[in-house]
C-alpha positions as CSV (number, residue, x, y, z in Angstrom):
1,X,-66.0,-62.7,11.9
2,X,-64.9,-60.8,8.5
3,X,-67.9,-59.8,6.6
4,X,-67.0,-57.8,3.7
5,X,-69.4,-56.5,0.4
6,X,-68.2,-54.5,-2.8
7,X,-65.3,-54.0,-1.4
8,X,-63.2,-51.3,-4.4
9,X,-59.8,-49.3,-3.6
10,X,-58.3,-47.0,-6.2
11,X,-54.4,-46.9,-5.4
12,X,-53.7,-43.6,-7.8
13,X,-55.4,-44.3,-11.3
14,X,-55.9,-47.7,-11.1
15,X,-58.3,-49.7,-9.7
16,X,-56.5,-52.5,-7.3
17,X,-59.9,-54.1,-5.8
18,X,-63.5,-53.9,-7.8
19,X,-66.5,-55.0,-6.1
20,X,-64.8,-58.0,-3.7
21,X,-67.4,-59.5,-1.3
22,X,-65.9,-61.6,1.1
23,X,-67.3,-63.4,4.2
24,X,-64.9,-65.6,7.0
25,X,-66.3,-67.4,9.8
26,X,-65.0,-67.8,13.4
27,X,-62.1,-69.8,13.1
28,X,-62.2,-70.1,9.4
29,X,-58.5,-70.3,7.9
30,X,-59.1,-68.5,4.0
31,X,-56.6,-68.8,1.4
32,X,-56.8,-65.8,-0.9
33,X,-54.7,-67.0,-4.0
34,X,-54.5,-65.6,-7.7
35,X,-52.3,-64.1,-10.0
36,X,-49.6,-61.6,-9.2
37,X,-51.4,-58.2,-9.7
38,X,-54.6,-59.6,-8.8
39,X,-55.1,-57.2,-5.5
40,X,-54.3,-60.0,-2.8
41,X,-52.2,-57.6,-0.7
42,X,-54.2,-54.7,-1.1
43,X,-57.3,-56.5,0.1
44,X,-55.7,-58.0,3.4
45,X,-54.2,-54.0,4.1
46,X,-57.8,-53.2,3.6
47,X,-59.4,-55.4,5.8
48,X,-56.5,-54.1,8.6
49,X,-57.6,-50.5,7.7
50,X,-53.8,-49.6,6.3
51,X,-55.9,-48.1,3.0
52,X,-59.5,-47.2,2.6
53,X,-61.9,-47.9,0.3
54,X,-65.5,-47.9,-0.7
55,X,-67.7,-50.4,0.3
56,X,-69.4,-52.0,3.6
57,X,-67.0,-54.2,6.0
58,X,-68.2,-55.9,9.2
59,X,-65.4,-57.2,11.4
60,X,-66.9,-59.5,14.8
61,X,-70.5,-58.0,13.8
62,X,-69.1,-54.1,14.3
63,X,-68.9,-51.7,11.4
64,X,-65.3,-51.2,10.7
65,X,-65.7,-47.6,9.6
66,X,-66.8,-46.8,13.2
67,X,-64.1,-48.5,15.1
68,X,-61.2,-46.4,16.2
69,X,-58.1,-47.6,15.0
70,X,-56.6,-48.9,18.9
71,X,-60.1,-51.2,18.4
72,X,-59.5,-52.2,15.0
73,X,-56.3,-53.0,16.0
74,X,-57.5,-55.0,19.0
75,X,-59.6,-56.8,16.3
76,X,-56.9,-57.7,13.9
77,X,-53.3,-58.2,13.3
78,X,-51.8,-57.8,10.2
79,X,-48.1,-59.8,9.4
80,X,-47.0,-58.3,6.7
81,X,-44.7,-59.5,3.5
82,X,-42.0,-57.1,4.2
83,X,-42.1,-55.3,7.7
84,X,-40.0,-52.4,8.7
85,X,-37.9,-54.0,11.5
86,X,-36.4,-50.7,13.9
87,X,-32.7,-51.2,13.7
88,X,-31.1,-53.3,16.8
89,X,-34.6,-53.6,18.3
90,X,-34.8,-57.5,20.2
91,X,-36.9,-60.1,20.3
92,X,-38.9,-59.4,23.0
93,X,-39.0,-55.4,22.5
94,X,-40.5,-56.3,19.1
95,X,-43.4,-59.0,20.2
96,X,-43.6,-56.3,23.0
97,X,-45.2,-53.8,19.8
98,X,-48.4,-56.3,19.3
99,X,-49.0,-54.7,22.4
100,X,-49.4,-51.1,21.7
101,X,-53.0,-51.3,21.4
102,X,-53.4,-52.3,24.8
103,X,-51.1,-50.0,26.5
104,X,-52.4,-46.7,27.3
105,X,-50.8,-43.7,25.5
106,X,-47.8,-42.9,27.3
107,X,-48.0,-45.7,29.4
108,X,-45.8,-48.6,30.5
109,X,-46.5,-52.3,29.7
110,X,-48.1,-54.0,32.8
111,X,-47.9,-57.8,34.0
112,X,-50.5,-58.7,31.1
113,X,-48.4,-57.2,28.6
114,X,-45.1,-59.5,29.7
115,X,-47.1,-62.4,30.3
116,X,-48.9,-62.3,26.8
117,X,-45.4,-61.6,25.1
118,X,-43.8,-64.9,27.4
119,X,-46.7,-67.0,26.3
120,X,-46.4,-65.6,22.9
121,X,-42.1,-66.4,22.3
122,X,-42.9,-69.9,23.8
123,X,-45.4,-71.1,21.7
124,X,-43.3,-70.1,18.8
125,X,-40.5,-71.6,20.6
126,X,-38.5,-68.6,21.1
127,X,-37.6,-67.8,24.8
128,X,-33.7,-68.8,23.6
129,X,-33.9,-65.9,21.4
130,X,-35.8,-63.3,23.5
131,X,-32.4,-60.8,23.9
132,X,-31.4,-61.8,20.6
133,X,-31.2,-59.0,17.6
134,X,-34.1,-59.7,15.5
135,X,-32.2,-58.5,12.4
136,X,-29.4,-61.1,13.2
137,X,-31.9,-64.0,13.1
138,X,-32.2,-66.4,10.1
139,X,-35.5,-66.3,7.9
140,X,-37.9,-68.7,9.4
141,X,-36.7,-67.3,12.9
142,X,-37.4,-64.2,11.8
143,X,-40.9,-65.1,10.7
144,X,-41.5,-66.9,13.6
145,X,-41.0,-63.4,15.8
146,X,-43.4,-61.6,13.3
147,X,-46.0,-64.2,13.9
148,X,-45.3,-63.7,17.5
149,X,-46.2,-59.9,17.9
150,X,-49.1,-60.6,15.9
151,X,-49.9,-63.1,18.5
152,X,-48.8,-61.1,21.6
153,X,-51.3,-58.2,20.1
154,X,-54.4,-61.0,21.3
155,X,-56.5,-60.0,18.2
156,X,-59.1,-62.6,17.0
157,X,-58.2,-62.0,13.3
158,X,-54.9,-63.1,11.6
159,X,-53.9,-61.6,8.4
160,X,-50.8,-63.0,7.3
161,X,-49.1,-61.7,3.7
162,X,-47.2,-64.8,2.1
163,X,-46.0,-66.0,5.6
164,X,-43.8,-68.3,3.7
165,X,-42.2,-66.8,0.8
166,X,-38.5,-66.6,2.1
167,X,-38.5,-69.8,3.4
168,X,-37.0,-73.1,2.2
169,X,-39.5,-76.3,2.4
170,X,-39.2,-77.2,6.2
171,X,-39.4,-73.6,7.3
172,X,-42.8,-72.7,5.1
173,X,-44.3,-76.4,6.8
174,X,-43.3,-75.2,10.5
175,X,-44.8,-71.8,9.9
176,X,-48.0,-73.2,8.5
177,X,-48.3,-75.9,10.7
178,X,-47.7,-73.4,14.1
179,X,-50.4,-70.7,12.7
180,X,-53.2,-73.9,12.2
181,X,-52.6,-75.5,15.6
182,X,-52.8,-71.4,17.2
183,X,-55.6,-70.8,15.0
184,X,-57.4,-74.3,16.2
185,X,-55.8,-73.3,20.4
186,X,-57.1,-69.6,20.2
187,X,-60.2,-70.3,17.7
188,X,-58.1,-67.9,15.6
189,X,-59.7,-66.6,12.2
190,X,-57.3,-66.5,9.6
191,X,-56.8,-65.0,6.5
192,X,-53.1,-65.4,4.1
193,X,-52.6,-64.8,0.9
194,X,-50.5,-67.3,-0.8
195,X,-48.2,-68.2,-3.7
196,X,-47.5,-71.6,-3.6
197,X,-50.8,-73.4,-4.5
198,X,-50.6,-76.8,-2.8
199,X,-49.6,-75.6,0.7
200,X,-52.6,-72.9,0.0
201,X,-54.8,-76.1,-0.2
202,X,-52.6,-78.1,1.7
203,X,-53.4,-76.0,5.1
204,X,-56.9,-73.2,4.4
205,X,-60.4,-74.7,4.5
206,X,-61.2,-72.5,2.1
207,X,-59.9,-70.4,-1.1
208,X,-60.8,-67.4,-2.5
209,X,-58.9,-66.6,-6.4
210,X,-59.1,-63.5,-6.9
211,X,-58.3,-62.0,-10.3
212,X,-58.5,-58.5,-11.6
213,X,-59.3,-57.2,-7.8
214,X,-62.5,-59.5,-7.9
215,X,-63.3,-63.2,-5.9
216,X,-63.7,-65.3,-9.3
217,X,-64.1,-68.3,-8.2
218,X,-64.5,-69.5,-3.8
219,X,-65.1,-72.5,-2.1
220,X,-62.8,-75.4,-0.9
221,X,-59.6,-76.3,-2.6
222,X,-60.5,-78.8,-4.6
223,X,-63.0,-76.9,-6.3
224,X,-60.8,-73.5,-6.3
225,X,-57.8,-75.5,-7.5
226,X,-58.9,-77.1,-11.0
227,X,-56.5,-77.4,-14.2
228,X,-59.0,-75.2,-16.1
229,X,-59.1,-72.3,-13.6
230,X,-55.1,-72.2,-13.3
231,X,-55.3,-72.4,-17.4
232,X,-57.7,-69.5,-17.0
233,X,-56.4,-67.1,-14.1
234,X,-52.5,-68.3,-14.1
235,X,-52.4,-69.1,-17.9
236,X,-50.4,-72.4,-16.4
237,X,-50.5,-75.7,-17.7
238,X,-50.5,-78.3,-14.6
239,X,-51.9,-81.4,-13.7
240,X,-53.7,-81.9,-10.6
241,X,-53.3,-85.2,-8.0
242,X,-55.3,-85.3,-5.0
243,X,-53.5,-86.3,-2.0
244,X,-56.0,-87.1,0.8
245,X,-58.6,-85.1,-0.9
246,X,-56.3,-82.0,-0.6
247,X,-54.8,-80.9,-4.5
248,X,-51.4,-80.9,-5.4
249,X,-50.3,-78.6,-8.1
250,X,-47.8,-80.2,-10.7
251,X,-46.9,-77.4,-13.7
252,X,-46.2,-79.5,-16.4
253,X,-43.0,-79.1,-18.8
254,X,-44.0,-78.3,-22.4
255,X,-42.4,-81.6,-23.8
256,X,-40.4,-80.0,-27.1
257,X,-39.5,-83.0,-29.6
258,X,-36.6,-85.1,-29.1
259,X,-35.0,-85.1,-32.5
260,X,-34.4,-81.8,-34.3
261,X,-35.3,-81.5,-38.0
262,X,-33.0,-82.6,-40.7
């Protein structure tokens, strides 16, 4: 679904992303995880065409640099970390924006429209909220709508930018938990980029740590996730359990000496 080879973007002087290949299967959920810096949200505005670059990406088998940018955005939905929500816009108007690239310039939303926007607030359980401010809505509410336009806009590709940063522990697990069993209903292919380690291996089938704008090290958690690569990329001591065959990520205190020095 996402085929992507020496992929490098140059953001002013610097060089964000050097040389990132970068392939995702149909209905493949990829974590892309690494230090902050590393190029992680750079490389998912990439692959939604929100900044160029050189190299070659395939998206569904097509060329991405000959896709206009309604296709692309037929192709792939992009939640990002920190969207800019119009003031008093609600519920459904927003969703209703996953839309656009359906709805003919100038043109008004037909019966598909309102029926993929319905489907999409019910399945993240948000019909109560529908005339509801989205501003006035709590955090995981709030992610939930975002989720939702992305899921109103019908594109087989997911990106999602640390879907679960602001939220506390039961929030992040809800999210999480919706986008696998949408990606599993709607054979979804998903790609998030991710702070917190264990849900990163907790929920993807796959990791990708990028470091320095390059893939260092990819394959399934448990290889991805090791005490010497978070030594090595994080410079973080931890200890590693495996729960189910899934990692979980324990930083370890540095244990200073009890009794001070007489």
């Amino acid at each position: 679904m996402i085929d992507a080879r020496g992929i490098t973007v140059d953001l002013g002087d610097s060089r964000i992303l050097d040389g990132v290949d970068l392939a995702v299967a149909t209905g493949e959920w990829l974590a892309v995880v690494g230090p902050n810096g590393a190029g992680k949200s750079t490389l998912l505005r990439y692959l939604a065409g929100l900044v160029g670059g050189a190299g070659e990406l395939h998206l569904d088998g097509r060329p991405a640099a000959a896709l206009r940018r309604r296709e692309r955005s037929r192709l792939v939905a992009l939640v990002p970390q920190a969207p800019v929500i119009p003031e008093g816009i609600t519920v459904t108007d927003y969703t209703m924006l996953g839309r656009t690239p359906h709805i003919r310039t100038l043109g008004v939303e037909g019966p598909h429209d309102l029926a993929a926007v319905h489907d999409a607030l019910a399945h993240l359980d948000l019909l109560d909220f529908a005339d509801r401010v989205v501003t006035t809505l709590s955090g995981g509410e709030r992610q939930r709508v975002l989720i939702a336009r992305a899921l109103a806009q019908g594109a087989p590709i997911v990106l999602l930018d640390e879907p679960t940063t602001a939220l506390d522990v039961g929030h992040q697990q809800q999210v999480l938990e919706l986008v696998d069993q949408l990606r599993r209903a709607h054979k979804l292919t998903v790609v998030s980029t991710m702070h917190d380690l264990t849900l990163a291996g907790q929920y993807a089938e796959r990791l990708a740590l990028l470091d320095r704008g390059t893939v260092v090290v990819d394959g399934p958690a448990d290889e991805v996730l090791t005490e010497d690569n978070l030594a090595r990329y994080y410079g973080a001591k931890v200890r590693i359990i495996s729960d189910g065959g899934r990692p979980v990520v324990l930083p370890l205190r540095e244990r200073h000496h009890e009794r001070h020095q007489h």
